[in-house]
C-alpha positions as CSV (number, residue, x, y, z in Angstrom):
1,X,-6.4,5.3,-15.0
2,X,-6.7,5.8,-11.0
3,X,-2.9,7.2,-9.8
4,X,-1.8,4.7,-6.9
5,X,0.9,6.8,-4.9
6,X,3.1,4.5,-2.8
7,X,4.7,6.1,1.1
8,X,7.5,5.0,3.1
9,X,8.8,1.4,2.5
10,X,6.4,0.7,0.0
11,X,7.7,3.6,-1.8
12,X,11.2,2.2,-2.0
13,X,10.2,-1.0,-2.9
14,X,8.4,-0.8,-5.8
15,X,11.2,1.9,-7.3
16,X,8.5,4.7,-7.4
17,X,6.0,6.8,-6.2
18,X,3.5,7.2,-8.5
19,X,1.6,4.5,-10.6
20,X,-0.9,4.8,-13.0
21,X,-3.4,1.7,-12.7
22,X,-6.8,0.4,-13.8
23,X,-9.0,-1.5,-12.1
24,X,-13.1,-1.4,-10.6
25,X,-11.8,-1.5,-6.9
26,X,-9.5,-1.2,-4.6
27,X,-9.0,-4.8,-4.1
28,X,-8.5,-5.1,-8.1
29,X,-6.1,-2.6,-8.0
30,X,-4.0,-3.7,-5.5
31,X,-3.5,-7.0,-7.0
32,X,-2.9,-5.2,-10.4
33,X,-0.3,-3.4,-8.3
34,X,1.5,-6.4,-7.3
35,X,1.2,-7.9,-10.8
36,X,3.2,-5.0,-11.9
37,X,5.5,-4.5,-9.0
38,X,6.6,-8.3,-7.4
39,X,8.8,-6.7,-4.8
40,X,5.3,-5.2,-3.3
41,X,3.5,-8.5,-3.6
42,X,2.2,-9.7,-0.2
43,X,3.2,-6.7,2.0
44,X,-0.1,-5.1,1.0
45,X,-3.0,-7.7,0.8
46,X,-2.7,-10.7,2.6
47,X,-3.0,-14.4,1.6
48,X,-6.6,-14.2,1.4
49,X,-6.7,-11.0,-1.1
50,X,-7.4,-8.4,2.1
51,X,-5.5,-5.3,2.9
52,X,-3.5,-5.8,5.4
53,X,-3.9,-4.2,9.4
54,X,-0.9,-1.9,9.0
55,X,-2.2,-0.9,5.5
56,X,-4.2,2.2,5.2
57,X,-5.5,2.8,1.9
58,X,-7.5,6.4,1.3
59,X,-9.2,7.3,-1.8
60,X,-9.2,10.7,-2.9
61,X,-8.6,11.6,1.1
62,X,-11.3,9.1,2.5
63,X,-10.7,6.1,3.9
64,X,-10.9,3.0,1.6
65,X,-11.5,-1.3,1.5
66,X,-11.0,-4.0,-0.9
67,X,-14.7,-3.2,-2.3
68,X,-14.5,0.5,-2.5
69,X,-14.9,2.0,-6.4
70,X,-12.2,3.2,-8.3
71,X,-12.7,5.2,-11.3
72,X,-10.5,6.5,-13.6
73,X,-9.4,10.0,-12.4
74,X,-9.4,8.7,-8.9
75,X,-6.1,9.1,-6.4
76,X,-5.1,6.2,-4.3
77,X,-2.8,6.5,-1.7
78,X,-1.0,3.5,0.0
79,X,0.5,4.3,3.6
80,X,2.0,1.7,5.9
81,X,0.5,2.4,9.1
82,X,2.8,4.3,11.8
83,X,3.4,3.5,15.3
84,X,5.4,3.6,17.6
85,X,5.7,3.7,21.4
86,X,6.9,6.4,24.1
């Protein structure tokens, strides 16, 4: 199973970190994600099944899409996107 670690808000919503998950892509796995954690459900993809603009999503440290591979030893982290102004 790929490990999908959660940051920030998404973090605290979902009442962990660290979620071990099973799926082909990273589009599968998100929705597997908010199949298994409803409080997450529509903060990540959109209405349409795509991650959303302030989503990043890297996989093992590279950036990642709804169509990239997952495989079973694979890490997936899931970062709200930071901004700010100054």
């Amino acid at each position: 199973m790929a490990l999908v670690r959660l940051r920030g808000q998404l973090k605290a919503m979902a009442g962990a970190a660290e979620h071990p998950l099973q799926a082909g892509t990273v589009g599968e796995l998100m929705r597997v994600l908010e199949r298994e954690c409803p409080a997450v459900g529509g903060w990540i993809l959109d209405e349409r099944g795509r991650i959303r603009r302030h989503i990043n999503v890297f996989v093992n440290g590279e950036a990642g899409r709804e169509e990239t591979p997952v495989a079973a030893d694979d890490r997936v982290d899931v970062l709200p996107a930071i901004s700010g102004g100054g």
